[in-house]
LOLUM-189121 format. One record per residue (C-alpha): x, y, z. Coordinates in steps of 0.001 Angstrom, whole numbers, padded with zeros to 6 digits, always signed. Layout:
N
XYZ/...
END
This chain:
286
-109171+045522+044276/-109211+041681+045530/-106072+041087+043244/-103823+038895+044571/-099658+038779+043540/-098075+035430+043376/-095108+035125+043860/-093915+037932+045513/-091577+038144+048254/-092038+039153+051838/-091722+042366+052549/-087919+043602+054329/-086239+040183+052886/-083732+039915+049934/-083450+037087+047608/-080290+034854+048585/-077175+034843+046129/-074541+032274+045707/-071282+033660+047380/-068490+034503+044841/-064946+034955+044996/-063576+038432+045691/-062331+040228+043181/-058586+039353+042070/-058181+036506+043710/-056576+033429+041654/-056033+029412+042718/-053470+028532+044730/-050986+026307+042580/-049183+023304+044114/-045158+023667+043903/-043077+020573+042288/-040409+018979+044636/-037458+020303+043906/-035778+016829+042961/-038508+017192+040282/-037234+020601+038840/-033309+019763+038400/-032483+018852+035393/-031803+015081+034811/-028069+014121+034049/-027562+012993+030727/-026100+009206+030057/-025175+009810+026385/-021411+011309+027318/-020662+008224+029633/-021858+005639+027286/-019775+006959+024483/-017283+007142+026910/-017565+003933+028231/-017885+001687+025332/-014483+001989+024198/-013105+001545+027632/-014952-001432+028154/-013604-001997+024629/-010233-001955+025286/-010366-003536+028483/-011743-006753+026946/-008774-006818+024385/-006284-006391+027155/-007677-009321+028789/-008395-011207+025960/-004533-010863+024843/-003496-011267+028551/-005185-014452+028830/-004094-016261+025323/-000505-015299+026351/-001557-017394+029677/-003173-020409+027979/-001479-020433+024472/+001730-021681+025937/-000225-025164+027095/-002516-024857+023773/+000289-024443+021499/+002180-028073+020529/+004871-029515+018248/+003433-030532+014252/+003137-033962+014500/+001688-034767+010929/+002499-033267+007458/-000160-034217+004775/+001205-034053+001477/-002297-033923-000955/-002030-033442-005102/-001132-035762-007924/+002796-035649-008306/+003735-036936-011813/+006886-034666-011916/+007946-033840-008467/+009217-037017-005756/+008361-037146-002543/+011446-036266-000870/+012277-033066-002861/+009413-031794-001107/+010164-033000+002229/+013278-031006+001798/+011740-028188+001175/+009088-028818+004045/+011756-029831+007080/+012903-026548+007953/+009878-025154+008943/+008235-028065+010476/+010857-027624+013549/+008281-024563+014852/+005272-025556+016540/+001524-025550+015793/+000907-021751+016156/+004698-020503+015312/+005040-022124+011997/+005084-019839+009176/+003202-020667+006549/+003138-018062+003871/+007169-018610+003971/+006332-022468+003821/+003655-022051+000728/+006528-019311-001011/+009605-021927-000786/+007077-024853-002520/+006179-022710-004892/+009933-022176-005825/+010184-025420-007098/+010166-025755-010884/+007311-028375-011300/+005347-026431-008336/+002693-024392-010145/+000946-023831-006772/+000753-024644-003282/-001822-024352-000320/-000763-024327+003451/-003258-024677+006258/-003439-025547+009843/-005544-028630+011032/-006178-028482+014781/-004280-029595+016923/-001093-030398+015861/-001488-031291+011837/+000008-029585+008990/-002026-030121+005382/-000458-029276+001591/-002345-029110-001163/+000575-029308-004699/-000666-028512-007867/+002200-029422-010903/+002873-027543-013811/+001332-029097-016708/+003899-028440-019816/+002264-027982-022985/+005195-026951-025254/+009203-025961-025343/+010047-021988-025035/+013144-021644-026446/+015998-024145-025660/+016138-023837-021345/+012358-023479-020592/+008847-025188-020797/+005537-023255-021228/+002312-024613-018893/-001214-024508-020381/-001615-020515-019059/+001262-019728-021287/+003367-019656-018374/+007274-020362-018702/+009003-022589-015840/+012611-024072-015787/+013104-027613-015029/+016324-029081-014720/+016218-030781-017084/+014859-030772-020635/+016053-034136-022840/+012231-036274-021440/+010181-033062-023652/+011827-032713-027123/+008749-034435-028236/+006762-031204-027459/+006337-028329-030143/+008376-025393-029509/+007450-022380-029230/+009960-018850-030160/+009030-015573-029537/+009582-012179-027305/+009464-012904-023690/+006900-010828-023349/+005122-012430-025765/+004480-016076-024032/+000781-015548-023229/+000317-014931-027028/+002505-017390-028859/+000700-019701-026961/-002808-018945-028258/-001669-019044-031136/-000303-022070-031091/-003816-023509-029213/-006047-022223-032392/-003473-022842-035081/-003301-026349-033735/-007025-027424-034324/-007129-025641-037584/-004692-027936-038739/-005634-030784-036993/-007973-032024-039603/-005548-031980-042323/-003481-034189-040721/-000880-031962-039360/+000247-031147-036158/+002512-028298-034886/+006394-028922-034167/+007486-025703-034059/+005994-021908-034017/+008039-018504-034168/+006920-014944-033631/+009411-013100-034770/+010751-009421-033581/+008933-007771-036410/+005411-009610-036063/+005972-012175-039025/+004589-015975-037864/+006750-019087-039189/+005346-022341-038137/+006696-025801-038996/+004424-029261-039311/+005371-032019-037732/+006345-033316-041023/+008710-031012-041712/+006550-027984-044055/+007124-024792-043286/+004578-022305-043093/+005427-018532-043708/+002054-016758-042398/+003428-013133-042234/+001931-010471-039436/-001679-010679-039709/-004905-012723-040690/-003443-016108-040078/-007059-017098-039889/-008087-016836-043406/-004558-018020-044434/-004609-021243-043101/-007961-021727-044315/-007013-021104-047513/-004175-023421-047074/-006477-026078-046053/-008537-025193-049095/-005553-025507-051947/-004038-028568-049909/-007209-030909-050367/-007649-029831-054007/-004231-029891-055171/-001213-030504-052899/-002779-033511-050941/-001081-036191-053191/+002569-034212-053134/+002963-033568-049812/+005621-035716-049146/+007731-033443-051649/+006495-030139-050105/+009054-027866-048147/+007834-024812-047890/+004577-022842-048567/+004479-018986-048274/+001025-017405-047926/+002158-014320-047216/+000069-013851-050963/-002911-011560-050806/-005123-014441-052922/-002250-017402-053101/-000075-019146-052069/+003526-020419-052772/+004941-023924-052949/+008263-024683-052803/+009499-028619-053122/+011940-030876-051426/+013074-032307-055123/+013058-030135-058166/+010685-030736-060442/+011703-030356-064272/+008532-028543-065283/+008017-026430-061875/+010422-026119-059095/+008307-023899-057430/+004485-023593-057932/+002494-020219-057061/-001475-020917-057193/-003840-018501-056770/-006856-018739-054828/-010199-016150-054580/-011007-015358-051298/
END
């Protein structure tokens, strides 16, 4: 037999296991402070609620304290400055107009009333008010520039605009204008684009009427009349033009009247009869 085992344990021994944990058992776990499990207040509430506190309480105090220091801020106008080239207007009317409000002080003067009472003034076409710290008042005037006669008590400005001066005998030399009174705006352009059409023939505009039922008269400044009708006074003075330089150039001295209220002509009516034609129709292809 002589065999040997290796390896083998003493006899009456066990091997040796690690201990384990009996059956069931679990960790202990570790408990949070309590502070830890409250729950945490939440800041959103007061912030909404204190912004417009804070809010208000900074308007109250800002009011509280310019009623405090305005009194010693605030001071009597010491300087008007009148700014704008016055052609039309003097100096003093507008100092009249300016004196009753210049009484209040820097802060108390109204200015929107100031800026409405200039602007009352006939030649006034508009005014600017401002404050200039401390104690300075500055006006900005812009006049009225008249570009023609409405009717017989009023002038028109370059916006079509009517204004009433007091008086009217320095601006007979402007053309007149006629028309509805809502119309102003639009007798005026007119007047603007007949103008340079005619311009190169020599003729200016002394008068222009736009009459209840739409017909256009105009008179030259050398006394023709011109009976354009309601519509397409564009092509009619062009054709005007036209028949004037071929024809009429030479007689115009004799010429009174000349109706195109013709589809393709005109009419010519003259100052002195003439044996052979008093009055002359010509027609003209468009």
């Amino acid at each position: 037999m002589g065999a040997m085992l290796r390896h083998s344990q003493p006899l009456g021994r066990t091997p040796l296991r690690k201990p384990t944990a009996p059956r069931g058992a679990s960790r202990p776990v570790v408990r949070e402070p309590l502070s830890a499990r409250l729950p945490r207040p939440s800041l959103a509430g007061i912030k909404r609620f204190a912004w417009p506190v804070l809010l208000a309480g900074l308007v109250i105090g800002g009011y509280e304290l310019g009623k405090y220091l305005l009194p010693s801020a605030d001071r009597p106008i010491s300087k008007i400055s009148v700014q704008g080239e016055l052609a039309y207007v003097t100096r003093d009317s507008v100092q009249a107009h300016i004196a009753p409000f210049v009484e209040a002080s820097f802060f108390t003067v109204d200015l929107d009333g100031l800026r409405h009472d200039l602007e009352q003034m006939p030649w006034i076409a508009h005014a600017q008010v401002r404050r200039v710290w401390p104690d300075q008042i500055v006006i900005r005037l812009d006049e009225q520039l008249p570009i023609a006669r409405w009717g017989e008590e009023s002038l028109l400005n370059n916006k079509g605009q009517a204004f009433a001066p007091n008086e009217l005998t320095n601006y007979e030399h402007l053309p007149q204008l006629q028309g509805p009174k809502r119309a102003q705006q639009r007798v005026m352009q007119q007047y603007q684009m007949l103008s340079q059409m005619l311009r190169p023939l020599g003729f200016s505009i002394a008068r222009l009427e736009l009459r209840d039922r739409g017909s256009w008269f105009l008179t030259t400044d050398r006394g023709i009349e011109l009976l354009l009708g309601r519509d397409r006074l564009v092509d009619k003075i062009r054709r005007f033009g036209a028949i004037y330089e071929k024809a009429l150039k030479d007689q115009v001295d004799n010429i009174a009247r000349v109706d195109l209220r013709y589809p393709n002509g005109l009419a010519v009516g003259w100052r002195e009869p003439i044996p052979a034609a008093p009055e002359t129709t010509v027609a003209a292809k468009n």
